[in-house]
C-alpha positions as CSV (number, residue, x, y, z in Angstrom):
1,X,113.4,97.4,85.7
2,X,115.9,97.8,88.2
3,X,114.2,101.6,88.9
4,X,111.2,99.7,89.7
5,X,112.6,97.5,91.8
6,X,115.0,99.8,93.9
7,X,117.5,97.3,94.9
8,X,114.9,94.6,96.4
9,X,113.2,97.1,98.3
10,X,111.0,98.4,95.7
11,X,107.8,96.4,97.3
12,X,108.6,98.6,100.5
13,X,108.9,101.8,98.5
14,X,105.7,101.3,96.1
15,X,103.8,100.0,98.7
16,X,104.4,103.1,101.0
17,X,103.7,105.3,98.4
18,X,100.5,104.1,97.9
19,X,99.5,103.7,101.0
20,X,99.9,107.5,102.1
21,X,98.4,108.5,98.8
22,X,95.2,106.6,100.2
23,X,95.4,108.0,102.9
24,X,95.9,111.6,102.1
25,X,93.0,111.0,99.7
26,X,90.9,109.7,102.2
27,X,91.5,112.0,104.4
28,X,90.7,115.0,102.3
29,X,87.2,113.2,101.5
30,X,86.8,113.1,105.0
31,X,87.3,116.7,105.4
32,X,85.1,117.7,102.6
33,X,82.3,115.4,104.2
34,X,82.5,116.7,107.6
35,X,82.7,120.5,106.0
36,X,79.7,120.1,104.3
37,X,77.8,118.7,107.0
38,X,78.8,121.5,109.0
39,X,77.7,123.9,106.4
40,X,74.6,122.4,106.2
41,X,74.2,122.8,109.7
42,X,74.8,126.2,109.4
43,X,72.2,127.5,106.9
44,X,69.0,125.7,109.0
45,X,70.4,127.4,111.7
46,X,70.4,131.1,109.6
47,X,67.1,129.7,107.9
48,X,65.5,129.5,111.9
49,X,67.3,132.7,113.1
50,X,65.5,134.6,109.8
51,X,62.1,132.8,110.2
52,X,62.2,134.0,114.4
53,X,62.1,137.6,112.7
């Protein structure tokens, strides 16, 4: 138990840990959002290049 607590600042510890795994999670779903809205963007604008010709 006293690995879990960390000498009284185990709250601190946990608590940090999982707050930057959230974020780094979140931020990689952010990243795969905005690159597949970009990609997406991408092909209409191929699709309308090909369909000019």
């Amino acid at each position: 138990m006293d690995a879990m607590t960390m000498g009284n600042y185990g709250v601190y510890v946990w608590s940090s840990f999982g707050l930057t795994f959230a974020v780094i999670i979140l931020s990689d779903w952010r990243s795969r959002i905005h690159h597949n809205r970009i990609y997406r963007d991408i092909e209409v604008r191929i699709k309308a290049l090909e369909e000019r010709q």
